[in-house]
Structure formats: structure tokens, C-alpha cells
PDB file of N, CA, C and O in Angstrom:
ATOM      1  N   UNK A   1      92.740  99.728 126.752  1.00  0.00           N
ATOM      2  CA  UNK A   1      93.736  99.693 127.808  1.00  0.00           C
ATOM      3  C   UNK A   1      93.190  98.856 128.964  1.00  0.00           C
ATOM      4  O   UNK A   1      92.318  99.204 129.761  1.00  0.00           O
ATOM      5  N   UNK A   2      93.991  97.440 128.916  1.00  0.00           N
ATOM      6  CA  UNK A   2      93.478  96.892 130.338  1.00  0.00           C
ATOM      7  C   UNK A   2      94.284  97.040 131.399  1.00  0.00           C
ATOM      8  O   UNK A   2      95.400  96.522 131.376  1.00  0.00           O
ATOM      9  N   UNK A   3      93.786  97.870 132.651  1.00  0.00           N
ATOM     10  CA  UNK A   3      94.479  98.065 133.223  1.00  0.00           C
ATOM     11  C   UNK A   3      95.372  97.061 134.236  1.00  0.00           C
ATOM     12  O   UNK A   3      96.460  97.291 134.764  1.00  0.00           O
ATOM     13  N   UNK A   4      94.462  95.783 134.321  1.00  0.00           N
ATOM     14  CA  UNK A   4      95.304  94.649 135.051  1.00  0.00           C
ATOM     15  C   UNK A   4      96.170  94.350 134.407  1.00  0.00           C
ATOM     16  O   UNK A   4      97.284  94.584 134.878  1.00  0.00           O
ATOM     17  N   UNK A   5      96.102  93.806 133.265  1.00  0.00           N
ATOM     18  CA  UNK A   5      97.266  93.664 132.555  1.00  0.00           C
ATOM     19  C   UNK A   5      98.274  94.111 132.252  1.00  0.00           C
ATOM     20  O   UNK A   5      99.208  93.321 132.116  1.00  0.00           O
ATOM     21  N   UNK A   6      98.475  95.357 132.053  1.00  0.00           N
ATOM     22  CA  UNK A   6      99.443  96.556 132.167  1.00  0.00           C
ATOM     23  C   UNK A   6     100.149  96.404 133.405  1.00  0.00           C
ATOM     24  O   UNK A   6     101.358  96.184 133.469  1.00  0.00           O
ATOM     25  N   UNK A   7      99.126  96.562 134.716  1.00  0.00           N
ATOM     26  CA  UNK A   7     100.128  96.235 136.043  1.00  0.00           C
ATOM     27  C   UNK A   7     100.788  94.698 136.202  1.00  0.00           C
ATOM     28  O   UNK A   7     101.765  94.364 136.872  1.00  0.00           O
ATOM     29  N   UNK A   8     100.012  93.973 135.447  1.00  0.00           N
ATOM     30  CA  UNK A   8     100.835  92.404 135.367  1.00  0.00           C
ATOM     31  C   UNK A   8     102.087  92.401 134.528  1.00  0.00           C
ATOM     32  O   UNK A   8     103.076  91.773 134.906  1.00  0.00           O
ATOM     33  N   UNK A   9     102.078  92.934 133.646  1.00  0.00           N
ATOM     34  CA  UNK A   9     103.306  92.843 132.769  1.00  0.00           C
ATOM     35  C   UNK A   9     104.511  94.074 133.594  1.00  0.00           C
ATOM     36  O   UNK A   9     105.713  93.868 133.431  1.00  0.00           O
ATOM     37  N   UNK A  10     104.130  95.085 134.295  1.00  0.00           N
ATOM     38  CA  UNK A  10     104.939  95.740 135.399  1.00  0.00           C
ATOM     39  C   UNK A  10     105.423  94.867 136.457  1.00  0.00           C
ATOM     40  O   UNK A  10     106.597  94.541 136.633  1.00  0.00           O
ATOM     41  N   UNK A  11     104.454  94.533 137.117  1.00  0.00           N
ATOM     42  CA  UNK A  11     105.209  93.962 137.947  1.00  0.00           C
ATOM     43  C   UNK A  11     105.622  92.786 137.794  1.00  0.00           C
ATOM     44  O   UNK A  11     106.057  92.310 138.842  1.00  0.00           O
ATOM     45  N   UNK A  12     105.682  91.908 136.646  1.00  0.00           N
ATOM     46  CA  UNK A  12     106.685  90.176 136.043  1.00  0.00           C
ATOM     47  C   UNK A  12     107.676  90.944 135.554  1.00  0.00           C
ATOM     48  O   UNK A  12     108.690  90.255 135.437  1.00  0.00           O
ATOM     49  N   UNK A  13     107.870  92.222 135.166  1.00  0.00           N
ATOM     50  CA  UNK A  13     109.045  92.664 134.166  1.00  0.00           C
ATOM     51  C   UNK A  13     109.963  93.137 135.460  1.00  0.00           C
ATOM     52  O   UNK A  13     111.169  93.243 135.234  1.00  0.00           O
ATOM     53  N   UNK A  14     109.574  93.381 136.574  1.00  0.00           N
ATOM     54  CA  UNK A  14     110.415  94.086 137.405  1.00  0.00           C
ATOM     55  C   UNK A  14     110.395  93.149 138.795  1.00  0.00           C
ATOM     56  O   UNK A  14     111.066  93.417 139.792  1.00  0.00           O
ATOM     57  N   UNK A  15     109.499  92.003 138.670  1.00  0.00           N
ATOM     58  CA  UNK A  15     109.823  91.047 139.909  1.00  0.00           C
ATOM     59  C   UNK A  15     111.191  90.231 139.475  1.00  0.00           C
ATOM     60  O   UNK A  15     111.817  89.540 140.279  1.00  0.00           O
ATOM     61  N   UNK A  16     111.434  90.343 138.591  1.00  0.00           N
ATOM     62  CA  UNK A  16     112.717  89.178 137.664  1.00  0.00           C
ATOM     63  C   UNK A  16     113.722  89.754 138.566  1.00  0.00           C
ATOM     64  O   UNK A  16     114.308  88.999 139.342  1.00  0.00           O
ATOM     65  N   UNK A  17     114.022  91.182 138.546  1.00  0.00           N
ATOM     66  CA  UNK A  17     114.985  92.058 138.989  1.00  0.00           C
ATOM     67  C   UNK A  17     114.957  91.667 140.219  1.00  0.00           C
ATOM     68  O   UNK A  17     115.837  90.908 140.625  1.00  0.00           O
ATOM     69  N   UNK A  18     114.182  92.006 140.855  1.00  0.00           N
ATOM     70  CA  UNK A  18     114.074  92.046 142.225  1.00  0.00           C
ATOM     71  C   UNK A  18     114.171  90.497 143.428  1.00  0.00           C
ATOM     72  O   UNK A  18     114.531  90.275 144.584  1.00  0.00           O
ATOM     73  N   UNK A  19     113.488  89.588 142.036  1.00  0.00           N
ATOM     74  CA  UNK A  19     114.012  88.306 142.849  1.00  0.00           C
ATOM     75  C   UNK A  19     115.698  88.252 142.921  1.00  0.00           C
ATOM     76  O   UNK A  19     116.387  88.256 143.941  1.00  0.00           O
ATOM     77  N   UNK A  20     116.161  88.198 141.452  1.00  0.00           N
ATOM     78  CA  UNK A  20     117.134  87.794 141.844  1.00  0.00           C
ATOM     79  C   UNK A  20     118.207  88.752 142.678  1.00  0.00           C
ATOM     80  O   UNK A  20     119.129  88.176 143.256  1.00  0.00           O
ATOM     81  N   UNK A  21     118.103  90.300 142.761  1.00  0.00           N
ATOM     82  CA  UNK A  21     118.691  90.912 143.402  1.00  0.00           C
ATOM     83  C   UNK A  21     118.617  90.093 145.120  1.00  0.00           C
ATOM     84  O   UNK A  21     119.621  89.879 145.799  1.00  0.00           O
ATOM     85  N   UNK A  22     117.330  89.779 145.497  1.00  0.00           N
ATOM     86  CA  UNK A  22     117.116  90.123 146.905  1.00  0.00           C
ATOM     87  C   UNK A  22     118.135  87.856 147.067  1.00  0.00           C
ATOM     88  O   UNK A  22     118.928  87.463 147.923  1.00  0.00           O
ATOM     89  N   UNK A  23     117.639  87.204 146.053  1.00  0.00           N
ATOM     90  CA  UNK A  23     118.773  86.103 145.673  1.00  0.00           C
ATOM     91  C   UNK A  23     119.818  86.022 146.340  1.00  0.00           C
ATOM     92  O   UNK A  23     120.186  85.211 147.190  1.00  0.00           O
ATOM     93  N   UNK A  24     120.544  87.424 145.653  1.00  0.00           N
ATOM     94  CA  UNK A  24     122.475  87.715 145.933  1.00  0.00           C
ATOM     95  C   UNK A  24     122.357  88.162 146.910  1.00  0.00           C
ATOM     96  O   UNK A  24     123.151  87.816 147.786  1.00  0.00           O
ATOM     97  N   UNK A  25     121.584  88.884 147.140  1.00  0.00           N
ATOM     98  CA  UNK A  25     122.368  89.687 148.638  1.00  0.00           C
ATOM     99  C   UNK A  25     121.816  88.243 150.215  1.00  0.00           C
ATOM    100  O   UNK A  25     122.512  87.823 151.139  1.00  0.00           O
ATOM    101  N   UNK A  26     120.477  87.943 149.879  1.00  0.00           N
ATOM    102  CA  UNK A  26     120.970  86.880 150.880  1.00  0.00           C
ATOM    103  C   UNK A  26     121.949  85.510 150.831  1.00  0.00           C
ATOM    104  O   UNK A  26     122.305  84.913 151.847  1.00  0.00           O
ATOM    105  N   UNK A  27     122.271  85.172 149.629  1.00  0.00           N
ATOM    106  CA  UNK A  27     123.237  84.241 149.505  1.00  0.00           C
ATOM    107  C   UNK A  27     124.389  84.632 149.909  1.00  0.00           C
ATOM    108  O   UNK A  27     124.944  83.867 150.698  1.00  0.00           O
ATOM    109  N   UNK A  28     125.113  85.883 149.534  1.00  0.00           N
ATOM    110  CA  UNK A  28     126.360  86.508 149.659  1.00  0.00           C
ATOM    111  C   UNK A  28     126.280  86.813 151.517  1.00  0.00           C
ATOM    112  O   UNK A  28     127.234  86.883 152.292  1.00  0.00           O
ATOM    113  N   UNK A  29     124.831  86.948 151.817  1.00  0.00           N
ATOM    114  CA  UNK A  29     124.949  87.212 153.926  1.00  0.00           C
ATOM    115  C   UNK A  29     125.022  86.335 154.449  1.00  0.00           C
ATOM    116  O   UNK A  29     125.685  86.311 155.485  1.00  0.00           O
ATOM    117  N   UNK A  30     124.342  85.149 153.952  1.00  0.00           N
ATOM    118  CA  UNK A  30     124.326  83.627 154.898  1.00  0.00           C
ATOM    119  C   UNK A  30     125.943  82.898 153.943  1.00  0.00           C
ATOM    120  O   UNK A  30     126.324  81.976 154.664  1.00  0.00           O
ATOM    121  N   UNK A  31     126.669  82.978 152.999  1.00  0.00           N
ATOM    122  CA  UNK A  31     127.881  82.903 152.942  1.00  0.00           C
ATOM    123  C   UNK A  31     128.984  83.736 153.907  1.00  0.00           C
ATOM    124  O   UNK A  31     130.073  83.290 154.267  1.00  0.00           O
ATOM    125  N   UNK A  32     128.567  84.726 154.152  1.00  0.00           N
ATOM    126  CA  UNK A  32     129.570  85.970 155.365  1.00  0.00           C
ATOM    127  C   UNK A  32     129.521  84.993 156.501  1.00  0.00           C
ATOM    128  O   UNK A  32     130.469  84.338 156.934  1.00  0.00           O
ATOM    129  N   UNK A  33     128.413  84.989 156.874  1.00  0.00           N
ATOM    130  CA  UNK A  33     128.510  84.419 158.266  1.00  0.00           C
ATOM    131  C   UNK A  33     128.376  82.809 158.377  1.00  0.00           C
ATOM    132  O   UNK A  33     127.886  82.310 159.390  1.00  0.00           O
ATOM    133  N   UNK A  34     128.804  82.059 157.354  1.00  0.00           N
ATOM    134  CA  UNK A  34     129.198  80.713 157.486  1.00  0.00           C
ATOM    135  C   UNK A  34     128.218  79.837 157.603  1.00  0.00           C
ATOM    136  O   UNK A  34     128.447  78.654 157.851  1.00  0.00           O
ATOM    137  N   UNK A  35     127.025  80.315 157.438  1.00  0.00           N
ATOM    138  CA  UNK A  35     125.856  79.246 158.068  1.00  0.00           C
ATOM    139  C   UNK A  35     125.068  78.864 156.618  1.00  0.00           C
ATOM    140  O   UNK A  35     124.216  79.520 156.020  1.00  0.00           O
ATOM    141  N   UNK A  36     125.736  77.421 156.244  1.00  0.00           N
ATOM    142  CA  UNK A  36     125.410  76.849 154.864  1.00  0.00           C
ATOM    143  C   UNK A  36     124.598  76.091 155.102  1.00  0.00           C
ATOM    144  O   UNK A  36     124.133  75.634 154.058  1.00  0.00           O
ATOM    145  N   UNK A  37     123.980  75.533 156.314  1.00  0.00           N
ATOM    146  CA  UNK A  37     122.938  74.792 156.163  1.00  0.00           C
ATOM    147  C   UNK A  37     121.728  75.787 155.642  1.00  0.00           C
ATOM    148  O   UNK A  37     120.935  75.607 154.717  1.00  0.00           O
ATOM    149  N   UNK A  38     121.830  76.678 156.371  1.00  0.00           N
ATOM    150  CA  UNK A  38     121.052  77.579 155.854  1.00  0.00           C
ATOM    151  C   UNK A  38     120.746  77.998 154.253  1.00  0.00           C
ATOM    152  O   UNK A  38     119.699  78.021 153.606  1.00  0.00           O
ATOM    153  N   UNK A  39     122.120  78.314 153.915  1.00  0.00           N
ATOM    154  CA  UNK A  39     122.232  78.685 152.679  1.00  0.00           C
ATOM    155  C   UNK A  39     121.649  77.503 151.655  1.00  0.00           C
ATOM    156  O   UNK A  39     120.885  77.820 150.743  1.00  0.00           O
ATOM    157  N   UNK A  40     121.902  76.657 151.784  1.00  0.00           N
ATOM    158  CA  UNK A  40     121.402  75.165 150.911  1.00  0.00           C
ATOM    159  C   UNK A  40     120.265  75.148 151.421  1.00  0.00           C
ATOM    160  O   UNK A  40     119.803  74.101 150.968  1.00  0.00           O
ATOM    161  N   UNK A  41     119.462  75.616 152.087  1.00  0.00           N
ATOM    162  CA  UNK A  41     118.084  75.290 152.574  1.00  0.00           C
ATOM    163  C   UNK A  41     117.188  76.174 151.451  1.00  0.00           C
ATOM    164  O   UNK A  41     116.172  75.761 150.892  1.00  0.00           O
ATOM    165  N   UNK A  42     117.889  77.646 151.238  1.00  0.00           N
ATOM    166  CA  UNK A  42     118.022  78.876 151.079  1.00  0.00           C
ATOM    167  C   UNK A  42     117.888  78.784 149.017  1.00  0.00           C
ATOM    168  O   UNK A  42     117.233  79.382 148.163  1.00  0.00           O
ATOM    169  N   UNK A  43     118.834  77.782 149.025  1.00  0.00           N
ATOM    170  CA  UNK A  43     118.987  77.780 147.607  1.00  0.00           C
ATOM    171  C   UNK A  43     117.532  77.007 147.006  1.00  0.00           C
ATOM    172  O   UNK A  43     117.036  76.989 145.879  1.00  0.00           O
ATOM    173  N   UNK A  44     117.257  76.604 147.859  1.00  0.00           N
ATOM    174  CA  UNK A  44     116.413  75.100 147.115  1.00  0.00           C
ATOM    175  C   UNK A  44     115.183  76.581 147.088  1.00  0.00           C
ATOM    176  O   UNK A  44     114.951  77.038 145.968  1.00  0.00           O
ATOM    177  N   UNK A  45     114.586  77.136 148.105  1.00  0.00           N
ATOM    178  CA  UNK A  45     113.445  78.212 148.007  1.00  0.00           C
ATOM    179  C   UNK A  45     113.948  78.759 146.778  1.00  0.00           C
ATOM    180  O   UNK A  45     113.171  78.616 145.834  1.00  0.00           O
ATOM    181  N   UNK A  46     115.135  79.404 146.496  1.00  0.00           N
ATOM    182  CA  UNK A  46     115.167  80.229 145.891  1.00  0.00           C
ATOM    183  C   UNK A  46     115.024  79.854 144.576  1.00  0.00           C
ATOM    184  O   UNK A  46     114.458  80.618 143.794  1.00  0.00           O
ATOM    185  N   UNK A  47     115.598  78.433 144.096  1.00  0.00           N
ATOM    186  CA  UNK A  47     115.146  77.804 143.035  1.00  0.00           C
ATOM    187  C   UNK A  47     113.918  77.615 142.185  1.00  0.00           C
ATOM    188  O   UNK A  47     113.854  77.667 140.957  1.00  0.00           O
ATOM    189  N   UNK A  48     112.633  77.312 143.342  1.00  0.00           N
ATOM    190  CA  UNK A  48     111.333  77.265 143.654  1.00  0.00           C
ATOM    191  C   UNK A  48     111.035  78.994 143.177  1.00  0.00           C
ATOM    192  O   UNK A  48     110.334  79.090 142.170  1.00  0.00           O
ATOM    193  N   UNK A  49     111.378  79.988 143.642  1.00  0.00           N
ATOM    194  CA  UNK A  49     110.860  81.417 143.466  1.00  0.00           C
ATOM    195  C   UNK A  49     111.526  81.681 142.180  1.00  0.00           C
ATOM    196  O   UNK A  49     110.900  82.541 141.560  1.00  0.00           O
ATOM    197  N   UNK A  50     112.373  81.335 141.669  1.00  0.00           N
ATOM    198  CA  UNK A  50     112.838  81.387 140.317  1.00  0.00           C
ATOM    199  C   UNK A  50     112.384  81.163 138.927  1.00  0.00           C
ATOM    200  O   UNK A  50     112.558  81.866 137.931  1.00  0.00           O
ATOM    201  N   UNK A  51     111.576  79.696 139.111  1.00  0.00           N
ATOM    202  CA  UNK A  51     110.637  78.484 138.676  1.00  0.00           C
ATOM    203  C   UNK A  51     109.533  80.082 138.566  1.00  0.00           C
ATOM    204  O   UNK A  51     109.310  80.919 137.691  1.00  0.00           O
ATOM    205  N   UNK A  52     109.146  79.886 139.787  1.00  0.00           N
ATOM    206  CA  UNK A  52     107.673  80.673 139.495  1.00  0.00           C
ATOM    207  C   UNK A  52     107.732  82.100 138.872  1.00  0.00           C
ATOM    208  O   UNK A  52     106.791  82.627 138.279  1.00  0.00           O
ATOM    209  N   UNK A  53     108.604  82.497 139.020  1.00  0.00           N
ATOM    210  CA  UNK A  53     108.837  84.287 138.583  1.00  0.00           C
ATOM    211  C   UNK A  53     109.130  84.348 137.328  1.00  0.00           C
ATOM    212  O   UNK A  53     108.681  85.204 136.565  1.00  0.00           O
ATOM    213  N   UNK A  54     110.307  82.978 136.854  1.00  0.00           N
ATOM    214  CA  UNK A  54     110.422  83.588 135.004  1.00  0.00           C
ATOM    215  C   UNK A  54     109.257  82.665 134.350  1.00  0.00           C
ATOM    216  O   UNK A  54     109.010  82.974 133.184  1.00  0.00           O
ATOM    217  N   UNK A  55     108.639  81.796 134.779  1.00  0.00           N
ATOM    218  CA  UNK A  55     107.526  81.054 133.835  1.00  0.00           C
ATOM    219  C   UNK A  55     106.293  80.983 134.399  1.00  0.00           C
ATOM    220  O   UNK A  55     105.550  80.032 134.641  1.00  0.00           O
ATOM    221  N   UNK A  56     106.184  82.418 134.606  1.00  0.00           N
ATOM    222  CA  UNK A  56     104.438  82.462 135.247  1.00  0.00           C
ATOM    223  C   UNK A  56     103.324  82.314 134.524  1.00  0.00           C
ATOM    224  O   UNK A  56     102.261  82.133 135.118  1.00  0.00           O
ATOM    225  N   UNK A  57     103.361  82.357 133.346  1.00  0.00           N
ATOM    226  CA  UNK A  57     102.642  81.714 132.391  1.00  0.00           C
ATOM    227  C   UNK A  57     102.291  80.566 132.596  1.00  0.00           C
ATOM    228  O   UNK A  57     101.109  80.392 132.895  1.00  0.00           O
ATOM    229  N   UNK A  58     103.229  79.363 132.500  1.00  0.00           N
ATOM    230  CA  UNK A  58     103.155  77.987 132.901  1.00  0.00           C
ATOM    231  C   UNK A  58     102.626  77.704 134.321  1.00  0.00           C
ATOM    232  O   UNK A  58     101.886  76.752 134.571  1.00  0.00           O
ATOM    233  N   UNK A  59     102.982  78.443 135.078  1.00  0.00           N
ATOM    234  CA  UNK A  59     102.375  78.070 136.592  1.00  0.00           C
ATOM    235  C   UNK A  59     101.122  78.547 136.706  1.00  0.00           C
ATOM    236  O   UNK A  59     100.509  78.016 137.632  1.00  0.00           O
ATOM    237  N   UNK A  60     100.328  79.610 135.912  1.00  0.00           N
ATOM    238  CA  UNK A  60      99.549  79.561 135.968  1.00  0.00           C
ATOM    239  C   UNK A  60      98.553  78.926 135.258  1.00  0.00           C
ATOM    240  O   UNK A  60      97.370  78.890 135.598  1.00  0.00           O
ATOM    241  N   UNK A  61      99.138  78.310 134.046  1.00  0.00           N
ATOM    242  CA  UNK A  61      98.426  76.796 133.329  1.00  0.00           C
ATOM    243  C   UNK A  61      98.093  76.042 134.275  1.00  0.00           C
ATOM    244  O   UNK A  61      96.960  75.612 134.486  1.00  0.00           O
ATOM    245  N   UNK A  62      99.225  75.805 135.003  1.00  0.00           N
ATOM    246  CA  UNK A  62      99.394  74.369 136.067  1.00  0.00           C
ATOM    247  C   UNK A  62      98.190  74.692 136.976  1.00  0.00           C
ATOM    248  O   UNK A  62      97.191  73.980 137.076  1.00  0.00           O
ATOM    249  N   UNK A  63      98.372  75.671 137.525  1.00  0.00           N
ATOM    250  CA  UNK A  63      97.295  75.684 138.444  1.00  0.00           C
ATOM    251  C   UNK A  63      96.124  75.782 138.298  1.00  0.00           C
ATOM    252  O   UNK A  63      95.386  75.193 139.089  1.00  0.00           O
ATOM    253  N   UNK A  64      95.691  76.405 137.447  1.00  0.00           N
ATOM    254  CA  UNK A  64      94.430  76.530 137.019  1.00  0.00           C
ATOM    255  C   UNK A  64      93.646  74.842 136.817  1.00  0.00           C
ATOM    256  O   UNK A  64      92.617  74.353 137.283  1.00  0.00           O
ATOM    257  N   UNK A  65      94.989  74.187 135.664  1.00  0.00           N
ATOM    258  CA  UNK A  65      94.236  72.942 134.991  1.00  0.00           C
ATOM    259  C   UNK A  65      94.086  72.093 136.649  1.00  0.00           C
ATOM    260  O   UNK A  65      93.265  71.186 136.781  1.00  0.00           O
ATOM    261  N   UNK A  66      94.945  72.517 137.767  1.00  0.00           N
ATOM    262  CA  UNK A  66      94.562  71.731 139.060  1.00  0.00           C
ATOM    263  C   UNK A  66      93.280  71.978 139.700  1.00  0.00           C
ATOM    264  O   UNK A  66      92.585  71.225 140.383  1.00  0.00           O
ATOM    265  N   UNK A  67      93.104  73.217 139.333  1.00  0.00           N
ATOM    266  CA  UNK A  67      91.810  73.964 139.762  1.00  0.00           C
ATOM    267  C   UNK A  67      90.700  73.443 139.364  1.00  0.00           C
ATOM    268  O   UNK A  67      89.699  73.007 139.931  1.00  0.00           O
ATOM    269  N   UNK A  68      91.101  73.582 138.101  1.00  0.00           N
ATOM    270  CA  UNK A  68      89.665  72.709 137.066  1.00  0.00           C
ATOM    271  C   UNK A  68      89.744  71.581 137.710  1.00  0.00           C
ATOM    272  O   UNK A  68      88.548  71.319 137.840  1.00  0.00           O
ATOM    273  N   UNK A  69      90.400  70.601 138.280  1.00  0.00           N
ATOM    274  CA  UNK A  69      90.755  68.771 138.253  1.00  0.00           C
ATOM    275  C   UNK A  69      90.303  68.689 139.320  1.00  0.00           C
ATOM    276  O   UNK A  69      90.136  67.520 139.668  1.00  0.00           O
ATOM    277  N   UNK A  70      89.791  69.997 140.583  1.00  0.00           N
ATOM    278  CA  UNK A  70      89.705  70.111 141.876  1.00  0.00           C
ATOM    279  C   UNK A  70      88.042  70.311 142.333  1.00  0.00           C
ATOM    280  O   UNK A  70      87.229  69.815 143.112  1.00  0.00           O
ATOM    281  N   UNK A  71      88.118  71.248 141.426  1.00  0.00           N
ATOM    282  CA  UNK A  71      86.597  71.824 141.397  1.00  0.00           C
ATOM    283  C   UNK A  71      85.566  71.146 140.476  1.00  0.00           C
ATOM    284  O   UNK A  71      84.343  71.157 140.341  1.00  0.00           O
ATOM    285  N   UNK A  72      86.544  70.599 139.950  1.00  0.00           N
ATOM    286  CA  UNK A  72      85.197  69.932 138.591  1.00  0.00           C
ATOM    287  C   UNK A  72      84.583  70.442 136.876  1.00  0.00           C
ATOM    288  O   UNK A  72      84.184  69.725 135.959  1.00  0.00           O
ATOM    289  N   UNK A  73      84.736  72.126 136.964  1.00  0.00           N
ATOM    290  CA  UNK A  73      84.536  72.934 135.943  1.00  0.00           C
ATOM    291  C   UNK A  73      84.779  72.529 135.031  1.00  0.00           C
ATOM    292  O   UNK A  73      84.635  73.191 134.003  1.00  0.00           O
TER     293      UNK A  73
END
């Protein structure tokens, strides 16, 4: 039983939820009150937190192999 891992696969299985919940409800508030620059500012982050939350696998390829390309290892 590793215990990091166990809490990693908890919390990627339940950040999915939670991004996109917390997603709707600010898209649907900065739509209420009319302020779309915002919202298009809003979308592009949220795109970006999307990217990273369902393919964290891959981002953490990416970074690492930057890591290695950075550090030298």
C-alpha cells in the first residue's frame, strides 16, 4: 500500500469534479453580471486548468523532461 499514491489517485479522481464544478458556477456569475471581458479572460485560465487536471500524467512528463533539460540529470 503506497500511501502517496492512493492520495494521488483521490485527489485526480475528485479534482476533475471539482474543477469543473467551481468552472460553471463562475462562468454562469461573471455571465449574471455581464462582465465578459472577464469571462473570456476567465475561459482561457480555465482551459489551461482543464489541460492540467484531465492529463496530469502528460504534464508531468513535460515537466519533468524540462527539468531534466534544466538541470542537466
Amino acid at each position: 500500500m503506497n500511501f502517496g499514491q492512493n492520495l494521488y489517485n483521490w485527489f485526480l479522481s475528485n479534482a476533475q469534479s471539482l474543477v469543473l464544478m467551481a468552472i460553471a458556477v463562475i462562468g454562469v456569475y461573471l455571465g449574471f453580471k455581464r462582465e465578459f471581458s472577464k469571462l473570456i479572460g476567465f475561459l482561457v485560465i480555465a482551459l489551461i486548468a482543464v489541460g492540467l487536471v484531465f492529463n496530469a500524467a502528460g504534464v508531468k512528463d513535460v515537466l519533468l523532461q524540462l527539468f531534466n533539460k534544466i538541470i542537466g540529470a
